[in-house]
Biopython code that builds the backbone (N, CA, C, O; Angstrom):
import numpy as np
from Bio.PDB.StructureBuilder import StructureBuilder

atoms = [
    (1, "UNK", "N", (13.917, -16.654, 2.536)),
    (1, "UNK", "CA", (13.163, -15.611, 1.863)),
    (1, "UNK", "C", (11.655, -15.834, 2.013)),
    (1, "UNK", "O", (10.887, -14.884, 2.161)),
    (2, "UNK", "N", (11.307, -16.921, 1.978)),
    (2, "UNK", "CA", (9.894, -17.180, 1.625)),
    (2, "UNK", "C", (9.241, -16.765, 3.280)),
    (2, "UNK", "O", (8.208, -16.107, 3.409)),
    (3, "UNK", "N", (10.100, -17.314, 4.523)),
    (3, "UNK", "CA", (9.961, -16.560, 5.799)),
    (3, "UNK", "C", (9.529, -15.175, 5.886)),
    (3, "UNK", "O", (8.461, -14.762, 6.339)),
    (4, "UNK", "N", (10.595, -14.440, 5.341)),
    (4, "UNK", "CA", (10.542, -13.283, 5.027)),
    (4, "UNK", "C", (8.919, -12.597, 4.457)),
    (4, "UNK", "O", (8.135, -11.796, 4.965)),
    (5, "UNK", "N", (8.926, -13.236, 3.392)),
    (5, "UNK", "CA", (6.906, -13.277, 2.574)),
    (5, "UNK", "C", (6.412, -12.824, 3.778)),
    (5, "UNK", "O", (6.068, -11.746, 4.263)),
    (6, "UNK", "N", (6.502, -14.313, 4.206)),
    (6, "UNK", "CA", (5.318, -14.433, 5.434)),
    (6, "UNK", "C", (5.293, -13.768, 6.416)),
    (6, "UNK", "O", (4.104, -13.615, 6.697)),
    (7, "UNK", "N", (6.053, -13.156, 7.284)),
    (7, "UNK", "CA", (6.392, -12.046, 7.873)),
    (7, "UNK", "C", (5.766, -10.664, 7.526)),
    (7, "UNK", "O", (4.760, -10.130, 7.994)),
    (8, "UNK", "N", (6.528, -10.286, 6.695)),
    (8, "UNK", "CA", (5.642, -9.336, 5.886)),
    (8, "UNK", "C", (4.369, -9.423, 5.814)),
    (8, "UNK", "O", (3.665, -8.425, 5.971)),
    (9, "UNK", "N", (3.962, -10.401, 5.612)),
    (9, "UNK", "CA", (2.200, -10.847, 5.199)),
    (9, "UNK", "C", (1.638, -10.491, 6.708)),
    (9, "UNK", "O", (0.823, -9.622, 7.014)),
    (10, "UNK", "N", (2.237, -11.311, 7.445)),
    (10, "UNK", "CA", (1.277, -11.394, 8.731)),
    (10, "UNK", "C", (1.110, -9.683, 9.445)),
    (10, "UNK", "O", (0.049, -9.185, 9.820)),
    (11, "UNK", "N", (2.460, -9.037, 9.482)),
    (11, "UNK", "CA", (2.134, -7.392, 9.497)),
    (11, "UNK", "C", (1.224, -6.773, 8.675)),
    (11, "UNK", "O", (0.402, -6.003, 9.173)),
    (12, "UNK", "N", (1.244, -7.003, 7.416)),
    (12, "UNK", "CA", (0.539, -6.663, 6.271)),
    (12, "UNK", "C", (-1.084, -6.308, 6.897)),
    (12, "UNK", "O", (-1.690, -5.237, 6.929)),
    (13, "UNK", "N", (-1.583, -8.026, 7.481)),
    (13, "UNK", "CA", (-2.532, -8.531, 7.666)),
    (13, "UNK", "C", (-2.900, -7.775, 8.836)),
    (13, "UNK", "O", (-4.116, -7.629, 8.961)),
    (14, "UNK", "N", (-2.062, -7.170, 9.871)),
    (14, "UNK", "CA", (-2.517, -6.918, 11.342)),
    (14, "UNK", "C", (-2.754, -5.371, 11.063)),
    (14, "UNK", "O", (-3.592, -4.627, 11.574)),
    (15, "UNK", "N", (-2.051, -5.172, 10.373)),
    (15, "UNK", "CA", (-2.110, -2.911, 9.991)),
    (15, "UNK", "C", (-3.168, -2.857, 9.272)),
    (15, "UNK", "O", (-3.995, -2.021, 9.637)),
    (16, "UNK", "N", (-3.565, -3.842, 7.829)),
    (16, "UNK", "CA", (-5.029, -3.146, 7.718)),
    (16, "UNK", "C", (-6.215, -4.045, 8.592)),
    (16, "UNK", "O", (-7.399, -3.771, 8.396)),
    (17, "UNK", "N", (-5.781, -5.300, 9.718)),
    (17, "UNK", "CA", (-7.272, -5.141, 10.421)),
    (17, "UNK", "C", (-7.308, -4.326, 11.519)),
    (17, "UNK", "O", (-8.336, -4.347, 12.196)),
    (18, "UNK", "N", (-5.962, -3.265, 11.996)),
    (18, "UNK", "CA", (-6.040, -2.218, 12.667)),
    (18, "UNK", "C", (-6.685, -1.049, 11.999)),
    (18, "UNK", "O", (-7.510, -0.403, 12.645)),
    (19, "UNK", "N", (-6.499, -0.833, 11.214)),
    (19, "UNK", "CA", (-6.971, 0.575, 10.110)),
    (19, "UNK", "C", (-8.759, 0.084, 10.130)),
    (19, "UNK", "O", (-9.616, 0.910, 10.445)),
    (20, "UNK", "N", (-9.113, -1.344, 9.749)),
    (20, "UNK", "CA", (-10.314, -0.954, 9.378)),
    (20, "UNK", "C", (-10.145, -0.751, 7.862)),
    (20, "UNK", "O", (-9.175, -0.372, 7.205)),
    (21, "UNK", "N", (-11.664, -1.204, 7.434)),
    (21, "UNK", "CA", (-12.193, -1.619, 6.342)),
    (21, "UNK", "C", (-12.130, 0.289, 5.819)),
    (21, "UNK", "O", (-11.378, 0.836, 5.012)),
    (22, "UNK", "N", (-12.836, 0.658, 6.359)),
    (22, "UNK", "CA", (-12.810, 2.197, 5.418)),
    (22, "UNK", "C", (-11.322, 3.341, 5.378)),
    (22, "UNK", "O", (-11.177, 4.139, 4.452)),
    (23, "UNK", "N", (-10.294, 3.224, 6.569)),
    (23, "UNK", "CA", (-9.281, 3.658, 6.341)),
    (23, "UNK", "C", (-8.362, 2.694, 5.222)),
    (23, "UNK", "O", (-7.631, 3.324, 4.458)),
    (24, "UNK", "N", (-8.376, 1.848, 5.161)),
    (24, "UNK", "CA", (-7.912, 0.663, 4.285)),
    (24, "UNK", "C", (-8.524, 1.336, 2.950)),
    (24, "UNK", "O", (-7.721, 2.067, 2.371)),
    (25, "UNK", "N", (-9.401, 1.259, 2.544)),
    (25, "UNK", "CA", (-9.693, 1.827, 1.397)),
    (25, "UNK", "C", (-9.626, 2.839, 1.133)),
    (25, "UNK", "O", (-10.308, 3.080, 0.138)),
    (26, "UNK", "N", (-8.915, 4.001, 1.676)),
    (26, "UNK", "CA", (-8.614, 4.422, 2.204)),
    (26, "UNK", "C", (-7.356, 5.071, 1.339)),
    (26, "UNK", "O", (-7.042, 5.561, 0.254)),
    (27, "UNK", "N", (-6.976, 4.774, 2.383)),
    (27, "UNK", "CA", (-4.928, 4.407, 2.178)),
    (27, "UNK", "C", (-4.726, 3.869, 0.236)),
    (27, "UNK", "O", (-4.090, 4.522, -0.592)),
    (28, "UNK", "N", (-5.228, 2.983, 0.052)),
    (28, "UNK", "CA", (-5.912, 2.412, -1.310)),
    (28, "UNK", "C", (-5.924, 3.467, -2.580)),
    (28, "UNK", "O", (-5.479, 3.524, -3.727)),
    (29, "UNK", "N", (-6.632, 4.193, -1.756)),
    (29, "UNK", "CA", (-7.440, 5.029, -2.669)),
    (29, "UNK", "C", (-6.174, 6.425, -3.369)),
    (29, "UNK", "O", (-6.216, 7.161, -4.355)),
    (30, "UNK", "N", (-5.215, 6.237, -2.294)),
    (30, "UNK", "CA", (-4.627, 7.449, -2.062)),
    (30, "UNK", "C", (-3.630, 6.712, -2.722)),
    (30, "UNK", "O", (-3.188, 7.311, -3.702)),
    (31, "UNK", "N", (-3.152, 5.664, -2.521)),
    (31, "UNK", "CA", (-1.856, 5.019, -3.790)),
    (31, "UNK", "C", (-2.294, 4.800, -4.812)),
    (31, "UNK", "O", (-1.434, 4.535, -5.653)),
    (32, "UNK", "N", (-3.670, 4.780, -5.279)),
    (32, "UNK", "CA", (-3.596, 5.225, -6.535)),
    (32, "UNK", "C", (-3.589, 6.086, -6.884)),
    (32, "UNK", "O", (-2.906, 6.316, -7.882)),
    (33, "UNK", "N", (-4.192, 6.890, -6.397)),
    (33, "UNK", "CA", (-3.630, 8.612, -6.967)),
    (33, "UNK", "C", (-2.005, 9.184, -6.737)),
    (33, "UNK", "O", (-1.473, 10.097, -7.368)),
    (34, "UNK", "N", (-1.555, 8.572, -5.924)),
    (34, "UNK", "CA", (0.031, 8.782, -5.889)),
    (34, "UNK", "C", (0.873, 8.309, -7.374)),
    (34, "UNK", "O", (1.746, 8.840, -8.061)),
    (35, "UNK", "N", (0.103, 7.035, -7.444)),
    (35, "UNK", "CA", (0.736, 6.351, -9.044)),
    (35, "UNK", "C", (0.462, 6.881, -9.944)),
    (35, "UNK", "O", (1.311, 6.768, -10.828)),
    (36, "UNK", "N", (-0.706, 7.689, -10.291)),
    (36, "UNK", "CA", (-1.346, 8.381, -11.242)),
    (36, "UNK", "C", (-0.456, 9.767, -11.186)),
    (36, "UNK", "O", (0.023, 10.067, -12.280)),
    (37, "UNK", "N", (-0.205, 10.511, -10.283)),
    (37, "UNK", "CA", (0.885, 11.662, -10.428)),
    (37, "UNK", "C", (2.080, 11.093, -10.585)),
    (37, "UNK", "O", (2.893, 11.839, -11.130)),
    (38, "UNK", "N", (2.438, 10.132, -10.326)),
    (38, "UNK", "CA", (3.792, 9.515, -10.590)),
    (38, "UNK", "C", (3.957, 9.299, -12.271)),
    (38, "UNK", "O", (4.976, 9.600, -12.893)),
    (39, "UNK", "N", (2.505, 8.604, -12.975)),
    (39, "UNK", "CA", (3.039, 8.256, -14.174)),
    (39, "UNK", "C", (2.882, 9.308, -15.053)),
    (39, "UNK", "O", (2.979, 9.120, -16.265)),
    (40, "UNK", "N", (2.569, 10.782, -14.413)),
    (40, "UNK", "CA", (2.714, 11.877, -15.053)),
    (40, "UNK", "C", (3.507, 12.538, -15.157)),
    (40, "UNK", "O", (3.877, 13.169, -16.148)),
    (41, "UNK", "N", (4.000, 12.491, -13.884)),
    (41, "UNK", "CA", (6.121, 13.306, -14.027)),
    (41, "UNK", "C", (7.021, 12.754, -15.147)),
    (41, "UNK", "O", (7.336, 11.615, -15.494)),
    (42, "UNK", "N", (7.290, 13.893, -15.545)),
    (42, "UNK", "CA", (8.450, 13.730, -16.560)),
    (42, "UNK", "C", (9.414, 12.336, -15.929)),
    (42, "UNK", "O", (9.392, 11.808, -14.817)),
    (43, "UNK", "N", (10.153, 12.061, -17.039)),
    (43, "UNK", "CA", (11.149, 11.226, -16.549)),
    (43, "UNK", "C", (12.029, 11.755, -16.283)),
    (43, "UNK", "O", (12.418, 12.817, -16.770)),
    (44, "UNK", "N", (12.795, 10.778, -15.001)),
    (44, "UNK", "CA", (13.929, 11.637, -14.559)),
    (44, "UNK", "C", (13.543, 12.661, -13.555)),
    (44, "UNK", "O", (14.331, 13.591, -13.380)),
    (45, "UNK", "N", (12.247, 12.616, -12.750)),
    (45, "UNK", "CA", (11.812, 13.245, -11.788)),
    (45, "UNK", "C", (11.600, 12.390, -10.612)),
    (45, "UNK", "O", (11.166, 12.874, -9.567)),
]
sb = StructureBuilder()
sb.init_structure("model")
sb.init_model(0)
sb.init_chain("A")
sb.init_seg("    ")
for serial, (resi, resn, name, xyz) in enumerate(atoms, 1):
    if name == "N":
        sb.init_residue(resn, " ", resi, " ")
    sb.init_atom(name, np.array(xyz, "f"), 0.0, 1.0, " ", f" {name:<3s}", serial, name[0])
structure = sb.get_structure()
């Protein structure tokens, strides 16, 4: 599992130094506003 982490991590690591510092914040910016309409839907939506 802990392989697994790290794996993950190292993709993690290569997609946002492909994106770049301002699409990265970016992307960021936009999951929080996804969570913010999320914790507004009724439950059960």
């Amino acid at each position: 599992m802990v392989r697994d982490r790290e794996e993950m991590m190292e993709v993690l690591s290569e997609i946002l130094t492909r994106l770049g510092p301002e699409d990265t914040a970016e992307m960021l910016r936009l999951l929080d506003r996804l969570t913010e309409i999320c914790d507004q839907l009724p439950p059960g939506k």
